[in-house]
N, C-alpha and C positions, 0 to 999 in steps of 0.2 A: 779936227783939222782936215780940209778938205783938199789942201793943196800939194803938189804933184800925186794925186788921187783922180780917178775917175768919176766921183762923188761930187765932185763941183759944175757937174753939165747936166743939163736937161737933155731930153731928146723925146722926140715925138713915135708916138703908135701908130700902127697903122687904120683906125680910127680917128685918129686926128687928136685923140687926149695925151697931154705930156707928161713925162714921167724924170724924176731926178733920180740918176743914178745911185744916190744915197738911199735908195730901196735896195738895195743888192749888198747892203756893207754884212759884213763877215760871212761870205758867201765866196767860193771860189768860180770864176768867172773866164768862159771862153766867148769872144769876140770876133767874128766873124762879118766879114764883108761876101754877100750873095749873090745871084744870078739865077734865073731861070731859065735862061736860053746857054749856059756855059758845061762846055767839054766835062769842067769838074761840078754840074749841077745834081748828079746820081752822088756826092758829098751830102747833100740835103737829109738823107735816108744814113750815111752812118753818123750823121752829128745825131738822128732821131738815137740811134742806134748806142751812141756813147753818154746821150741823158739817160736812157736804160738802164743801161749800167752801173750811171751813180745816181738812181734814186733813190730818195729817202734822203739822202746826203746833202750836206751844201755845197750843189754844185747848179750851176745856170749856164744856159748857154744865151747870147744873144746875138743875131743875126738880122743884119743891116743889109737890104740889096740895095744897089747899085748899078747904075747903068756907064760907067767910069770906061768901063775895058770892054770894047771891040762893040759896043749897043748891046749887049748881050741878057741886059735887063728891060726890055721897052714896055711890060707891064704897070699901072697905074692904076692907084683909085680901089677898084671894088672887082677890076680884073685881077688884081696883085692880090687882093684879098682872097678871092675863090682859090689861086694856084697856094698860097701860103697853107689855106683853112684843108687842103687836099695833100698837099707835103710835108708838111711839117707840121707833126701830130704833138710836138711833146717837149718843143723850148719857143722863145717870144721871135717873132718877128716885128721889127718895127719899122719905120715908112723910110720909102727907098729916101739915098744921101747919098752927097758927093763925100769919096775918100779920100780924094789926093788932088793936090794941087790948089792951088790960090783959092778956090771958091770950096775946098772942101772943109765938111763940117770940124767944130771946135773938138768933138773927141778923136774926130781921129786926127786930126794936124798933133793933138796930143802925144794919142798911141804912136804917133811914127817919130817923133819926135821927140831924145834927147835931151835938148835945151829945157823941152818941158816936162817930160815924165822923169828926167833925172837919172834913167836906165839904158836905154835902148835908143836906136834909130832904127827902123826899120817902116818903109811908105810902101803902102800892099805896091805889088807891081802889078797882080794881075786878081780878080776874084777869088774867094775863099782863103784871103790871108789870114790867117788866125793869129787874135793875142793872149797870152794866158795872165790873167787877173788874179790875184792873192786876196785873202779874206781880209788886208786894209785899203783894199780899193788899188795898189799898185798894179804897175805891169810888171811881169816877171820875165814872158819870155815871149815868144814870138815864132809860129812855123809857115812857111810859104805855101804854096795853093795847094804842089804837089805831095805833102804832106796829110793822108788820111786822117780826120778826126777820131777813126778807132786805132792809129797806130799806139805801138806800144810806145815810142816814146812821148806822147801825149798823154796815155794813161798812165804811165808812171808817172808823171809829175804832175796830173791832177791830185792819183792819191796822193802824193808826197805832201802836197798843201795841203786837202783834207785831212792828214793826219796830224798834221803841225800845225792845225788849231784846235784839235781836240784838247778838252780841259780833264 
């Protein structure tokens, strides 16, 4: 059952091949809206730095840039490619999307959205909103930009899910 899950969207590579989010199921999942030109883009280096961490593990990070907040994304194409293939050594990047508001993409009107995910509301306000994904595709919780991806409250409730699907 795919429904209020993240497993029901497609979304595009930055290649241009798509991918359904039903590749990631029992996989714990951090979601991330990007930037290349933003105050919080030295974030790029500790998301590298908290897949580190949990490898080996089912743990994924995926990161969406965006050009939503202040143009702070104006990268494209095959320039988006070189900065992505040079920062981001070690989770997916996939091809820039709108987050928020009427034209933004179906997962994330999801992730911010309540009505639909059946958990949460929360619509990034700014770059680097993160959402934390559970191993059935759910969202679970949600931290704002200025929230480090190596904070410990981040890492404790990835292990926390990692260990609450171990059999």
């Amino acid at each position: 059952m795919t429904e209020n899950t993240i497993y029901q969207y497609d979304i595009q590579k930055l290649n241009g091949d798509h991918l359904n989010l039903a590749a990631f199921k029992n996989k714990v999942l951090l979601i991330v809206n990007t930037a290349s030109q933003c105050g919080f883009t030295p974030q790029l280096k500790d998301l590298a730095a908290l897949k580190q961490e949990f490898a080996g593990q089912d743990f994924e990070i995926l990161a969406f840039p965006s050009n939503d907040f202040g143009r702070q994304e104006p990268l494209e194409g095959d320039e988006l490619l070189a900065f992505c293939e040079a920062n981001v050594p070690n989770y997916m990047v996939f091809d820039k999307l709108r987050v928020r508001g009427p034209y933004a993409h179906p997962l994330f009107k999801f992730l911010a959205d309540k009505k639909q995910n059946g958990v949460l509301t929360s619509t990034p306000k700014w770059n680097f909103h993160k959402y934390l994904i559970d191993r059935t595709g759910r969202v679970v919780d949600f931290f704002y930009p200025f929230t480090n991806p190596t904070s410990s409250k981040i890492r404790k409730k990835i292990t926390r899910l990692l260990e609450a699907g171990k059999v």
